[in-house]
Biopython code that builds the backbone (N, CA, C, O; Angstrom):
import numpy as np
from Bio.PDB.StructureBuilder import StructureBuilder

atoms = [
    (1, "UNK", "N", (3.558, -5.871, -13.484)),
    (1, "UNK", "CA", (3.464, -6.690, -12.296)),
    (1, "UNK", "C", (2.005, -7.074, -12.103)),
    (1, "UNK", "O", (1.155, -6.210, -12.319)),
    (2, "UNK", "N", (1.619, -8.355, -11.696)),
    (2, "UNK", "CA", (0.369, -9.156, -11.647)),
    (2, "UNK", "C", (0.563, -10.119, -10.611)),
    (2, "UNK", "O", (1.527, -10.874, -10.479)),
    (3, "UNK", "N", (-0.585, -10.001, -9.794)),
    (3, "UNK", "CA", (-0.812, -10.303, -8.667)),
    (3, "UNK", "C", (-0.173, -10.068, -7.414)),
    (3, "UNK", "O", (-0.367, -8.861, -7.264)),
    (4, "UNK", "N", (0.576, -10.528, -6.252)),
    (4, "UNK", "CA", (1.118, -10.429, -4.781)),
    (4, "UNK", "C", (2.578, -10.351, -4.857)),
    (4, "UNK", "O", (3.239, -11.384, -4.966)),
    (5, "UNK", "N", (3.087, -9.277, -4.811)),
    (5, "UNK", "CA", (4.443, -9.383, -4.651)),
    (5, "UNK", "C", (5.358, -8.783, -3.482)),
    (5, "UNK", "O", (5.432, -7.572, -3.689)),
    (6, "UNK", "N", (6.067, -9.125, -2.369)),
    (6, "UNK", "CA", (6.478, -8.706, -1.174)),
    (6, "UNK", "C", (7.887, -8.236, -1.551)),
    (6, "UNK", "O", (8.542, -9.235, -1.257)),
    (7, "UNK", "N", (8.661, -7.434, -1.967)),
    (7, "UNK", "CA", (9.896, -6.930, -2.277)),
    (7, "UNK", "C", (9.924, -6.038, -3.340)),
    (7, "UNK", "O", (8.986, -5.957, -4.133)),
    (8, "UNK", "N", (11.157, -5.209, -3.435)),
    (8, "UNK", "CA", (11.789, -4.237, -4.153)),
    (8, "UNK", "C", (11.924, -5.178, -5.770)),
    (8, "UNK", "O", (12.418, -6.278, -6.019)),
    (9, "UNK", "N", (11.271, -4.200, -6.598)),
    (9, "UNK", "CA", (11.681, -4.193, -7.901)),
    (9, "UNK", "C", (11.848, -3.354, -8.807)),
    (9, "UNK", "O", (10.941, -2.574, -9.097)),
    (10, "UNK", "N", (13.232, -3.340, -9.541)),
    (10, "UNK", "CA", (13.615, -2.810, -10.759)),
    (10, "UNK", "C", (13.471, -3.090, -12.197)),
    (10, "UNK", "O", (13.645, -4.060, -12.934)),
    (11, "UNK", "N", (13.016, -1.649, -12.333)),
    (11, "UNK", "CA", (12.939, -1.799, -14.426)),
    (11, "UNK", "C", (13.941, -1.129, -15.238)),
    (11, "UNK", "O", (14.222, 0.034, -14.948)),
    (12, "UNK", "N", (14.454, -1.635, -16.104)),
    (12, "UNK", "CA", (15.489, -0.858, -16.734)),
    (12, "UNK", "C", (14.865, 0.349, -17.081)),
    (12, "UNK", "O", (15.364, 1.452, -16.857)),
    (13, "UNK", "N", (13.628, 0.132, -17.705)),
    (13, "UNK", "CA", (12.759, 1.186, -18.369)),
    (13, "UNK", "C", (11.698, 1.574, -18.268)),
    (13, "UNK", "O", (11.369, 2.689, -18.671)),
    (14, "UNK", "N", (10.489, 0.322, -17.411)),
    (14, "UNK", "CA", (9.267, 1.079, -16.996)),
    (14, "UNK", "C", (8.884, -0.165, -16.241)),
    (14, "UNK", "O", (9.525, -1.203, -16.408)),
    (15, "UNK", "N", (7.817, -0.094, -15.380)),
    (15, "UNK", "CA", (7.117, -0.909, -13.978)),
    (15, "UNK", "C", (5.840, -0.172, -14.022)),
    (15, "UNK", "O", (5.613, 0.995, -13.700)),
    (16, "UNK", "N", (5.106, -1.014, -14.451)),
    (16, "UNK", "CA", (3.476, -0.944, -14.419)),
    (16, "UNK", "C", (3.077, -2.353, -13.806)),
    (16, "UNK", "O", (3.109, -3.537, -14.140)),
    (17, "UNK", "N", (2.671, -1.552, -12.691)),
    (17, "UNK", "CA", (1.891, -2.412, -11.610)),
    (17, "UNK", "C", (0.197, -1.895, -12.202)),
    (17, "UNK", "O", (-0.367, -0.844, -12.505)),
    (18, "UNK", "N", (-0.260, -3.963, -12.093)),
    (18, "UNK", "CA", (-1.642, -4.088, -12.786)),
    (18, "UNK", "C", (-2.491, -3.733, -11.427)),
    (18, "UNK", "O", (-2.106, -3.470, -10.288)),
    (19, "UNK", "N", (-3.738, -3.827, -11.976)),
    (19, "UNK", "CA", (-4.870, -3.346, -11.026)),
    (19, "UNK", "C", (-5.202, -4.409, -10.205)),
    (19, "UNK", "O", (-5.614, -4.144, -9.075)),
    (20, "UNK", "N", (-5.064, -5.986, -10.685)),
    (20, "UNK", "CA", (-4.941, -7.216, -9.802)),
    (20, "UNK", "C", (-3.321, -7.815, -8.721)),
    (20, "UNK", "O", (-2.931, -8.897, -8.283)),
    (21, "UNK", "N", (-2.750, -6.192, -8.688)),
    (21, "UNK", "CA", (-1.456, -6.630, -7.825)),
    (21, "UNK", "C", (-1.448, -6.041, -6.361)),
    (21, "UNK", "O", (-2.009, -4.946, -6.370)),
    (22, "UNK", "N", (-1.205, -6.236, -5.679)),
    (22, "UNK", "CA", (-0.709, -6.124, -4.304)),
    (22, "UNK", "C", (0.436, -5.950, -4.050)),
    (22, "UNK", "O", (0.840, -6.912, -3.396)),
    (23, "UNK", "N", (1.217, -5.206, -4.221)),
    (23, "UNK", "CA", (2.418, -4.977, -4.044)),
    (23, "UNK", "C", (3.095, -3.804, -3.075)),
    (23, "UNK", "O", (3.071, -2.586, -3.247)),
    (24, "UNK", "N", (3.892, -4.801, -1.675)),
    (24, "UNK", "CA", (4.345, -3.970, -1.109)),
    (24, "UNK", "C", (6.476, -4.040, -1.271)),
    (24, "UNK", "O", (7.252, -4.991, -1.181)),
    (25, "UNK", "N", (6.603, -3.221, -1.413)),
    (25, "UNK", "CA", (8.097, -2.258, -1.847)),
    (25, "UNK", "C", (8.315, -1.373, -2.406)),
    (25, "UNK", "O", (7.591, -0.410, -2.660)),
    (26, "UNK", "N", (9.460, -1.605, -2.703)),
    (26, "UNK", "CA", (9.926, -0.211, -3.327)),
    (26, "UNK", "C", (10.121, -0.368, -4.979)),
    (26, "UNK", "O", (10.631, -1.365, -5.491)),
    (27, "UNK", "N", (9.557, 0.950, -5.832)),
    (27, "UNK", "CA", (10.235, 0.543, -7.702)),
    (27, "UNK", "C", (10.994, 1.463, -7.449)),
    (27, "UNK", "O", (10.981, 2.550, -6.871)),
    (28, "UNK", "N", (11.889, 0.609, -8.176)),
    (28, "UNK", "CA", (13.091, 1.687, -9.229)),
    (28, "UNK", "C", (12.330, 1.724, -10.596)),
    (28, "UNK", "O", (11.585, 0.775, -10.842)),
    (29, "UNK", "N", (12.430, 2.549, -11.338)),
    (29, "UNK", "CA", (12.276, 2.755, -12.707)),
    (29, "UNK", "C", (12.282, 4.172, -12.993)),
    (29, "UNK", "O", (11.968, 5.135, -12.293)),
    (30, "UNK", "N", (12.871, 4.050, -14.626)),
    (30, "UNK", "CA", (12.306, 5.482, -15.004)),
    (30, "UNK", "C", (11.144, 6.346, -14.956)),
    (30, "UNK", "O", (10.886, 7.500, -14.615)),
    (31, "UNK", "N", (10.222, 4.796, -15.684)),
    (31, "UNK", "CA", (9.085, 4.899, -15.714)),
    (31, "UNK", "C", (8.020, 4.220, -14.869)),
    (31, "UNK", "O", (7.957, 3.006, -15.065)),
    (32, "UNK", "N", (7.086, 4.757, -13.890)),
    (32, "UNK", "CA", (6.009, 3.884, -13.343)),
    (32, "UNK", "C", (4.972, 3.939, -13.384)),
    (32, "UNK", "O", (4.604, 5.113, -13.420)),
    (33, "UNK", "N", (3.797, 2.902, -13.411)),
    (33, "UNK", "CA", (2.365, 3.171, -13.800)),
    (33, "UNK", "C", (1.759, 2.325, -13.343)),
    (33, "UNK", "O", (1.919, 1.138, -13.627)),
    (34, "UNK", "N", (0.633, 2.935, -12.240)),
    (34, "UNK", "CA", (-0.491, 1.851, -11.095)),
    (34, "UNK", "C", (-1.432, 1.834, -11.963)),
    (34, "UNK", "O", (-1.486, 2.985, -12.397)),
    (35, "UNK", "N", (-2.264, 1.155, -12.510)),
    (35, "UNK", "CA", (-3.261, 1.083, -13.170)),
    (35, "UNK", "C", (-4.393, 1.176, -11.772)),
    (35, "UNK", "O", (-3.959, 0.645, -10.749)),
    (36, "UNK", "N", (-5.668, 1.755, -11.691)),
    (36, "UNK", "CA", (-6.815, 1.726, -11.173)),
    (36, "UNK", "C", (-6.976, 0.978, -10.072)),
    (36, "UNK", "O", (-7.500, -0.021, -10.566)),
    (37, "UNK", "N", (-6.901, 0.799, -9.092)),
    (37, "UNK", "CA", (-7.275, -0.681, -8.089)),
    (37, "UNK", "C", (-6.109, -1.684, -7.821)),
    (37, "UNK", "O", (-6.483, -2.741, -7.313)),
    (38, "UNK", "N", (-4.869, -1.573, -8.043)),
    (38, "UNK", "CA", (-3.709, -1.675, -7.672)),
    (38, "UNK", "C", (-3.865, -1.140, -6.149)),
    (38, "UNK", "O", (-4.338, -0.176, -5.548)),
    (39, "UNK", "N", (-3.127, -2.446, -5.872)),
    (39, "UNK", "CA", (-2.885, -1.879, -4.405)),
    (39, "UNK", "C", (-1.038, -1.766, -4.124)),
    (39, "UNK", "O", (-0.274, -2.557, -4.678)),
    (40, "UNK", "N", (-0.597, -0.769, -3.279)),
    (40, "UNK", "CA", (0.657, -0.587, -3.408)),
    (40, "UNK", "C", (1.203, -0.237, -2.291)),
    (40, "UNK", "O", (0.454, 0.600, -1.787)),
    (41, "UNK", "N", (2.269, -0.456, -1.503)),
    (41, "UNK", "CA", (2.725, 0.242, 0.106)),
    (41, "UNK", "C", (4.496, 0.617, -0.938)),
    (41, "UNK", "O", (4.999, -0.205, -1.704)),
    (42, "UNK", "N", (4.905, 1.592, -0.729)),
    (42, "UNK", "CA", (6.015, 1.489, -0.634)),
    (42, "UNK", "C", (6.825, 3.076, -1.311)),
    (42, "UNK", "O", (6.199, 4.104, -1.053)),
    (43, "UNK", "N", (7.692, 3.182, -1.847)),
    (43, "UNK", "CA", (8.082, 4.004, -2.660)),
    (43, "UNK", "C", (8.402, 3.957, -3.588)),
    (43, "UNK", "O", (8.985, 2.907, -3.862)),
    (44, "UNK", "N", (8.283, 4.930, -4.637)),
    (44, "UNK", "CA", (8.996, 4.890, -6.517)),
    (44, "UNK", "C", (10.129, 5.926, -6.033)),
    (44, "UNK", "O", (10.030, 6.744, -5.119)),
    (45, "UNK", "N", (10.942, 5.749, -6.654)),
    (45, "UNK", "CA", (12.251, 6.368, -7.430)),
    (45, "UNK", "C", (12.611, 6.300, -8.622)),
    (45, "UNK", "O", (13.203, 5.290, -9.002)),
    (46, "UNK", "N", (12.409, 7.100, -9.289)),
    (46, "UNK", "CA", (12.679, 7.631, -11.066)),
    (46, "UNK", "C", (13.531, 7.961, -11.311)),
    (46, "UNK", "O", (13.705, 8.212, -12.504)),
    (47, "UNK", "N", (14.742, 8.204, -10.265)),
    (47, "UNK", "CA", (15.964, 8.514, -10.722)),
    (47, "UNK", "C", (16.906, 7.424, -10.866)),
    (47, "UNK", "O", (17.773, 7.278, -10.005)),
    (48, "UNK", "N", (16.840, 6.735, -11.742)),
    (48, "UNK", "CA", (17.320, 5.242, -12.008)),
    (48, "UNK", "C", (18.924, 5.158, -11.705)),
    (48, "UNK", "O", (19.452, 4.288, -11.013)),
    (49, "UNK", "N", (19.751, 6.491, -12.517)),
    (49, "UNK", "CA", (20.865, 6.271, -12.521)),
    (49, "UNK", "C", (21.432, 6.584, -11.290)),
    (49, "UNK", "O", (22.550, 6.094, -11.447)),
    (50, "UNK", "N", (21.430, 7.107, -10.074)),
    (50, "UNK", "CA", (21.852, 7.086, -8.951)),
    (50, "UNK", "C", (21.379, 6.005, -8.281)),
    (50, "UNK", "O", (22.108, 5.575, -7.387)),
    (51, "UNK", "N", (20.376, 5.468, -8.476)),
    (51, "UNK", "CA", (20.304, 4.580, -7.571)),
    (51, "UNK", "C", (20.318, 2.859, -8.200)),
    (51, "UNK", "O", (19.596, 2.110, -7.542)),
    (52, "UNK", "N", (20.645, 2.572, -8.719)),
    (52, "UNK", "CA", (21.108, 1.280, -9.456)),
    (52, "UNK", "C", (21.568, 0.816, -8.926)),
    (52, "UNK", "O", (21.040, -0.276, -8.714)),
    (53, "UNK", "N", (22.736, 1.016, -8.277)),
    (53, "UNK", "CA", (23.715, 0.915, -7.928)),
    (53, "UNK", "C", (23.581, -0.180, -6.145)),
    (53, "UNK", "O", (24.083, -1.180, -5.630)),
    (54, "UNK", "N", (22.583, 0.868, -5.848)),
    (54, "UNK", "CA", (21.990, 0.116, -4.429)),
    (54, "UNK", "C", (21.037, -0.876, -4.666)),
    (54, "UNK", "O", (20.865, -1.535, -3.640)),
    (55, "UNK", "N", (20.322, -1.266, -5.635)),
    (55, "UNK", "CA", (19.319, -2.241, -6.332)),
    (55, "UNK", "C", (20.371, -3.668, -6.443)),
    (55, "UNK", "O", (20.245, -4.872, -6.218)),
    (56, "UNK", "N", (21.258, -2.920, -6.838)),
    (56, "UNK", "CA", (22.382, -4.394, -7.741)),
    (56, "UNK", "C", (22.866, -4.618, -6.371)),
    (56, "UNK", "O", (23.004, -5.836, -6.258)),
    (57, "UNK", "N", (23.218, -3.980, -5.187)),
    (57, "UNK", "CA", (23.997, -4.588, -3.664)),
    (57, "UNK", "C", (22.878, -5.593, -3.266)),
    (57, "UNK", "O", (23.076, -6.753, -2.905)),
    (58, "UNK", "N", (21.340, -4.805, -3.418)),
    (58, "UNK", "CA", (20.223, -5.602, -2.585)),
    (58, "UNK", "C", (20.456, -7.304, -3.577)),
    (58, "UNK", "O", (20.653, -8.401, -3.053)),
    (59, "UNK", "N", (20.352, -7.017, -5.034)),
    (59, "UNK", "CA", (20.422, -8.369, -5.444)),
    (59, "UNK", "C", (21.064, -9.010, -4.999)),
    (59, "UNK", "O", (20.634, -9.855, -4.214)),
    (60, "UNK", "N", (22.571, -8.891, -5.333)),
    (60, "UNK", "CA", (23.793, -9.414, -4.664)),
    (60, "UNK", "C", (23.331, -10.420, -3.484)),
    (60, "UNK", "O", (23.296, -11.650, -3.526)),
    (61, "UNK", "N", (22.944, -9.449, -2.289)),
    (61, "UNK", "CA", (22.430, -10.095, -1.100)),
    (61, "UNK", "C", (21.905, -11.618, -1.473)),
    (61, "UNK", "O", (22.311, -12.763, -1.272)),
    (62, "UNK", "N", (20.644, -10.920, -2.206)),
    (62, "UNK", "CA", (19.699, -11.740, -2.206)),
    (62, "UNK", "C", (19.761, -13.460, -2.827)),
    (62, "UNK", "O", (19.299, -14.537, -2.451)),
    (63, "UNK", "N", (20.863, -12.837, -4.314)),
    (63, "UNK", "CA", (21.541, -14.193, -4.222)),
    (63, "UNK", "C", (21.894, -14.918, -3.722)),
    (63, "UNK", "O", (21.739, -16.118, -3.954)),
    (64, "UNK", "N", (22.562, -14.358, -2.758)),
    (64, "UNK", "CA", (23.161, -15.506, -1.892)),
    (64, "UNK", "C", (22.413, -15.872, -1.078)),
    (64, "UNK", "O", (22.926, -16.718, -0.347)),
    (65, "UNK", "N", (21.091, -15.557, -0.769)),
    (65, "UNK", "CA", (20.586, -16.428, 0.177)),
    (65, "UNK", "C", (20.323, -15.652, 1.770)),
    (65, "UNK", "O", (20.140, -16.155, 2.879)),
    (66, "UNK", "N", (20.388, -14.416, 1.381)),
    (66, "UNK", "CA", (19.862, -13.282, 2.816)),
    (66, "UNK", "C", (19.178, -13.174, 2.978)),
    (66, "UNK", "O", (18.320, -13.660, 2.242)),
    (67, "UNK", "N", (18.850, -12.494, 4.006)),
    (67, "UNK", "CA", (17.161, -11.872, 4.528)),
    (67, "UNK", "C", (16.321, -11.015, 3.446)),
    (67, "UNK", "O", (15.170, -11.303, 3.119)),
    (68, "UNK", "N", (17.152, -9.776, 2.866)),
    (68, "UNK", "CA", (16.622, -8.964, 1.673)),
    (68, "UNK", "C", (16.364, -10.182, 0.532)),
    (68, "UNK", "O", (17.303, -10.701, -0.071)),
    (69, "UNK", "N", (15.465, -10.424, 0.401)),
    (69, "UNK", "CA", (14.815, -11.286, -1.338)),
    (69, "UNK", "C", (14.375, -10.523, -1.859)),
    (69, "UNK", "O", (13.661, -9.611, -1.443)),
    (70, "UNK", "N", (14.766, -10.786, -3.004)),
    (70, "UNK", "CA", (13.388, -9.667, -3.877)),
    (70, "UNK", "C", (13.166, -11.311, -5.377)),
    (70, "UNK", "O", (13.690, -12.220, -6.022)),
    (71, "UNK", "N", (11.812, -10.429, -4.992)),
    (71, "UNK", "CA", (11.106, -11.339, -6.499)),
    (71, "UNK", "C", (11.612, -10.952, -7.510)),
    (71, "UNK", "O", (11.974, -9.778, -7.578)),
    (72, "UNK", "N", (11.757, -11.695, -8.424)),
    (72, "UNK", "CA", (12.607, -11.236, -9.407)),
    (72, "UNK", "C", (11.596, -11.715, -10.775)),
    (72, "UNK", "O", (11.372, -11.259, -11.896)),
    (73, "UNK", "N", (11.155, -12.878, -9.983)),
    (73, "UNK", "CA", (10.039, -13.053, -11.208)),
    (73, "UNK", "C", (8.789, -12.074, -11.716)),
    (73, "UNK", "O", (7.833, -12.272, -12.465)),
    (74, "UNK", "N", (9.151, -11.172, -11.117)),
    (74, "UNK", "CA", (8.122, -10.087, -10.902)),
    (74, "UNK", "C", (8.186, -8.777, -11.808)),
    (74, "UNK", "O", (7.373, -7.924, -12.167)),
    (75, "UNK", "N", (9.630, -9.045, -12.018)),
    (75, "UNK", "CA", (10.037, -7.845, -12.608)),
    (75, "UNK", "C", (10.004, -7.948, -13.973)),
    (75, "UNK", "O", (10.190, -9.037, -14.517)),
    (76, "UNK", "N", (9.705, -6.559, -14.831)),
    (76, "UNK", "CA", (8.871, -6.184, -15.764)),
    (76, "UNK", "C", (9.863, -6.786, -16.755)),
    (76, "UNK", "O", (10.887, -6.924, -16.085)),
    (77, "UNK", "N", (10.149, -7.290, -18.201)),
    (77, "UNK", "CA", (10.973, -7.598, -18.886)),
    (77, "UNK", "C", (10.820, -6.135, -20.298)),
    (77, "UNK", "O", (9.780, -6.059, -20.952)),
    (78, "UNK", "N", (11.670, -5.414, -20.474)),
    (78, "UNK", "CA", (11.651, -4.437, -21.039)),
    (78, "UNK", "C", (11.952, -4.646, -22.669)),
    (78, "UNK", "O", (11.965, -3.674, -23.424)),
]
sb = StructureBuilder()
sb.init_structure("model")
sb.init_model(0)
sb.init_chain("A")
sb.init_seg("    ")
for serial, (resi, resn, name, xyz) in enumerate(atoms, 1):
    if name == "N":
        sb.init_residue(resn, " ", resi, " ")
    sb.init_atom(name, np.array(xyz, "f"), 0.0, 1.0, " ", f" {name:<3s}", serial, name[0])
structure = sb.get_structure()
């Protein structure tokens, strides 16, 4: 992740937020990694397989056009 991002994002496999990001939400991933000067508000969860499940409802939402968005362009390609 690079540069400003306002929402929840998931990695199948890892989320490394760069040192030029701003990012406030929440990761899912197995794996996560702030590099140095990253700025970050939010929470990690590493337990991927319980919580997937609530990631894929928030998308859902978001598809259609709800209040919950999440960037999606944001998210790490594994």
């Amino acid at each position: 992740v690079e540069g400003t991002v306002d929402g929840d994002l998931f990695g199948e496999q890892r989320i490394i937020v760069r040192s030029s990001s701003q990012l406030k939400g929440n990761l899912l991933a197995n794996r996560v990694s702030l590099e140095d000067g990253a700025k970050f508000k939010g929470s990690v969860d590493m337990d991927i397989d319980s919580r997937k499940h609530v990631f894929n409802a928030s998308r859902e939402t978001a598809a259609k056009g709800e209040k919950n968005k999440l960037t999606e362009k944001a998210a790490p390609q594994a």
